[in-house]
N, C-alpha and C positions, 0 to 999 in steps of 0.2 A: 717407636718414634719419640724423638725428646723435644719438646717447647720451650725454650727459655724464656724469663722475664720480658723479652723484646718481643716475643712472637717469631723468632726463629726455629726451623727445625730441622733437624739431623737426625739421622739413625745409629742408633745406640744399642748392638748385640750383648746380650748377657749370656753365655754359655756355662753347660753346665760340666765342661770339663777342665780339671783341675791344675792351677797353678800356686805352685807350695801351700800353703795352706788359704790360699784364697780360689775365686775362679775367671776364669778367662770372659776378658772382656774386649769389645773394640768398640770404636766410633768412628763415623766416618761424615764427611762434610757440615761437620759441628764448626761453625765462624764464633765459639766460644773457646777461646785458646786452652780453658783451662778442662773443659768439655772434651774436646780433642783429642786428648791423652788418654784418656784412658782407658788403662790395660785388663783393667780386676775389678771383679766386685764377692760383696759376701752379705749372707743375712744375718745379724744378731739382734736379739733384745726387739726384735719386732721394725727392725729397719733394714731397709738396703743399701749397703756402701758402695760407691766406687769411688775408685783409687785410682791413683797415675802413679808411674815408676818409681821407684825407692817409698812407696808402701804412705805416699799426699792424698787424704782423705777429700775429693772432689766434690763429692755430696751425698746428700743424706735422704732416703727420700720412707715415706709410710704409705699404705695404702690407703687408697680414698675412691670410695665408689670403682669403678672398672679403671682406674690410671693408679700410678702410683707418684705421689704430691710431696715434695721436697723441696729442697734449698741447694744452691751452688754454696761450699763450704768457703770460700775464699771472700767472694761479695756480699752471700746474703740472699743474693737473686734468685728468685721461684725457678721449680724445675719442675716440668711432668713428665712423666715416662705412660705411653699409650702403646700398646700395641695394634 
């Protein structure tokens, strides 16, 4: 589950199978447009990315206690990821 800045939230799958060198991503009833999109994510350097098509870094998120605590790449705006 992802929370954005507003207190909305939508489900946000991270799959662990492979799209070119990233991995398979979806969302689905994210009313954050930029959230919405996206396709892919990947871990480096102690972060998790995800991305929307043609390879737009949508946010960036670290781990933090049992959620994973980040920012929308575009606004700035908190992000949590819960399962």
């Amino acid at each position: 589950d992802a929370r954005d800045a507003t207190g909305a939230t939508c489900k946000v799958s991270l799959s662990s199978a492979p799209a070119l060198d990233l991995y398979k991503s979806s969302a689905s009833g994210c009313p954050n447009k930029d959230l919405s999109k996206v396709t892919a994510w990947d871990y480096r350097d102690g972060e998790v990315y995800l991305y929307q098509p043609g390879g737009t870094v949508t946010a960036r998120l670290r781990q933090g206690g049992g959620a994973l605590d980040g920012a929308l790449s575009k606004s700035g705006a908190s992000l949590a990821l819960a399962r």
